[in-house]
N, C-alpha and C positions, 0 to 999 in steps of 0.2 A: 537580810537573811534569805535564803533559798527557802522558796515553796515547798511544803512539807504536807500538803496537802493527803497524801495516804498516809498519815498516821494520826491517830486519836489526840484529842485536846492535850495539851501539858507534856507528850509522851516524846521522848529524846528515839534519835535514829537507833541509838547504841541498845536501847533497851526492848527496838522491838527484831530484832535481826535474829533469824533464826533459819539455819541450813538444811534444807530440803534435798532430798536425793531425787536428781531426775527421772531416773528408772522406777524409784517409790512412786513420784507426782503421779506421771502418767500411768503405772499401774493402776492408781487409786481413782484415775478417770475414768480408764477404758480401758477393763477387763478383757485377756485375752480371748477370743473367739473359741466355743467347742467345734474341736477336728476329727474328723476320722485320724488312723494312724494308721500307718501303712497297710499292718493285717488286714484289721479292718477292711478299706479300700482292697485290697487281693480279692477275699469271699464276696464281695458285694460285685468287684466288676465280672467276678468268673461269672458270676448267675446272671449279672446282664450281657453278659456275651454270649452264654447258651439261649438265652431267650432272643437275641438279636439275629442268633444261628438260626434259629425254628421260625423267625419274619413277626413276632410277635408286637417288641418293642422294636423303637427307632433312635430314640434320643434321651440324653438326660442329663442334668442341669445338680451341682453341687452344691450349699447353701451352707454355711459356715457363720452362726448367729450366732450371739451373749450366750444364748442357755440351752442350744442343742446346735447339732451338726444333722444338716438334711441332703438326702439324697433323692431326688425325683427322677421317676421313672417314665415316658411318653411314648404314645402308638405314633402322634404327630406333636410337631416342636409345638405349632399352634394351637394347642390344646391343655386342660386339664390334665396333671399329671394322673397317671393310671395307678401307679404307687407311688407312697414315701418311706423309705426307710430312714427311721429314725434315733439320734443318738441322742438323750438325755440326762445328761449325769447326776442330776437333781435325785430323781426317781432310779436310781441303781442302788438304794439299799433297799427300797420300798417293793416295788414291780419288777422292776428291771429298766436298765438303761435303753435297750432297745427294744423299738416298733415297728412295724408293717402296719401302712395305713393304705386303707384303696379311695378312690375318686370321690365318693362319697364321705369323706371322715371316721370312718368305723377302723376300730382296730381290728387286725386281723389275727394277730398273734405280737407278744410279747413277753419279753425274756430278759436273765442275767446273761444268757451269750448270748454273739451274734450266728454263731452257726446255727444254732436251735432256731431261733429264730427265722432265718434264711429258709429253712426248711420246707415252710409255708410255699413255697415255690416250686419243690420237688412236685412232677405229677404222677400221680397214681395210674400204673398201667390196667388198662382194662381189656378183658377178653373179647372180641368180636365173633358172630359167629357168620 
């Protein structure tokens, strides 16, 4: 008789056969990654292109994990990111989905949108005399 060795004592082929959908399987492994979506990514690079304008930042790196979508912000590649802007859908009924974090791990502002959010970036003109 054929080696039957993955199925239990006494248990016939017929009885333990049961049809899996691949697309189910691997969903049930590995969970699609959280992404920006397009908008998203528009507001997020215009504000790093006005800052890249002004010589502030230089570089920045995308991070697409299980349970949030990261954007990092850097003065040099080789360095601590200077911000993260952060998407976590966990926390979007609670807080809000998105964060501004500076180098330090401190939040800086957090929100249900990302433009309120973004905000934190606008700078406030002051008068010189």
């Amino acid at each position: 008789m054929a080696d039957q060795s993955g199925l239990p004592a006494g248990a016939r082929p017929q009885d333990s056969a049961v049809v899996v959908s691949l697309n189910e399987y691997k969903q049930s492994l590995d969970p699609a990654p959280v992404t920006f979506h397009r908008r998203e990514l528009d507001a997020i690079l215009w504000i790093y292109g006005r800052m890249v304008g002004e010589g502030e930042w230089k570089d920045y790196a995308i991070d697409h994990l299980k349970d949030r979508a990261v954007f990092s912000v850097f003065k040099r590649s080789g360095e601590l990111p200077l911000f993260r802007i952060e998407k976590n859908p966990k926390l979007a009924a609670k807080q809000g989905a998105y964060c501004v974090i500076n180098t330090n791990g401190m939040i800086l502002k957090r929100g249900h949108e990302l433009p309120q959010v973004l905000k934190v970036f606008d700078k406030v003109l002051k008068l010189i005399d």
